[in-house]
C-alpha positions in Angstrom: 15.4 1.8 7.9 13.3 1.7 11.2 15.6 3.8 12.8 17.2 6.4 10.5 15.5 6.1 7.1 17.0 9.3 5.8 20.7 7.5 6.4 19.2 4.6 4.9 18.3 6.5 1.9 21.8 7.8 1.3 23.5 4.5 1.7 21.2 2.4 -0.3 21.9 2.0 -3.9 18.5 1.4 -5.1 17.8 4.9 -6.3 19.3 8.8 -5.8 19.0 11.6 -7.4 15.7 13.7 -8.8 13.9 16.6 -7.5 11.3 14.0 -5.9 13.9 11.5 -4.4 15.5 15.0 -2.3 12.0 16.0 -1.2 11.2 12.6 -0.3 14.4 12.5 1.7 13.3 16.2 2.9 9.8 15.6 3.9 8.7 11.8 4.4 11.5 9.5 4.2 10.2 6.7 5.5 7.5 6.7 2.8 10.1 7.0 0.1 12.4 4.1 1.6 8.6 2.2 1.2 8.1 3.2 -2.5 11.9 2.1 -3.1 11.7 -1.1 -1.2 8.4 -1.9 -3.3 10.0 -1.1 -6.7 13.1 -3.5 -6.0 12.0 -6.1 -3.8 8.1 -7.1 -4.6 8.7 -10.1 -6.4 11.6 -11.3 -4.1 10.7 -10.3 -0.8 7.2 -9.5 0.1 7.3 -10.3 3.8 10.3 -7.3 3.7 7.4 -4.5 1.4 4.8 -5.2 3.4 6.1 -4.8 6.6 8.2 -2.3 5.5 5.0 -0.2 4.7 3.3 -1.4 8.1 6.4 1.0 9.5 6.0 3.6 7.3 2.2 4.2 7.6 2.3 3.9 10.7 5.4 6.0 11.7 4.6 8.6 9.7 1.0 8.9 11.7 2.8 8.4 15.1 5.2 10.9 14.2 2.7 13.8 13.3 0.8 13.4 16.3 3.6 13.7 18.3 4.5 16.7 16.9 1.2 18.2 17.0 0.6 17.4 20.8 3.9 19.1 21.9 3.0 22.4 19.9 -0.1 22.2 20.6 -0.8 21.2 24.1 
């Protein structure tokens, strides 16, 4: 998941399909392996949610400012 989220997402068999799964997939994958991971795992595995969402938040913020400073120097 850390690593390649969207592969994660095709592989896992917690949910596909939907116009919002594909754009999650599309656009923030990471977030969407979070809401997934929530959904399925809450009441089994909170340790696995909550960090899982740690990495999402904060990948997706990393990420964007990445992005921003090599367009935008």
């Amino acid at each position: 998941m850390a690593f390649f989220p969207r592969l994660t997402l095709l592989l896992s068999s917690v949910a596909s399909g939907g116009i919002l799964w594909w754009l999650g997939w599309l656009l923030a994958p990471r977030l969407t392996v979070a809401i997934l991971a929530t959904t399925a795992y809450w009441h089994t595995n909170i340790f696995l949610v909550v960090f899982t969402w740690l990495w999402a938040l904060g990948g997706e913020s990393t990420e964007k400012k990445i992005v921003v400073n090599r367009v935008y120097p």
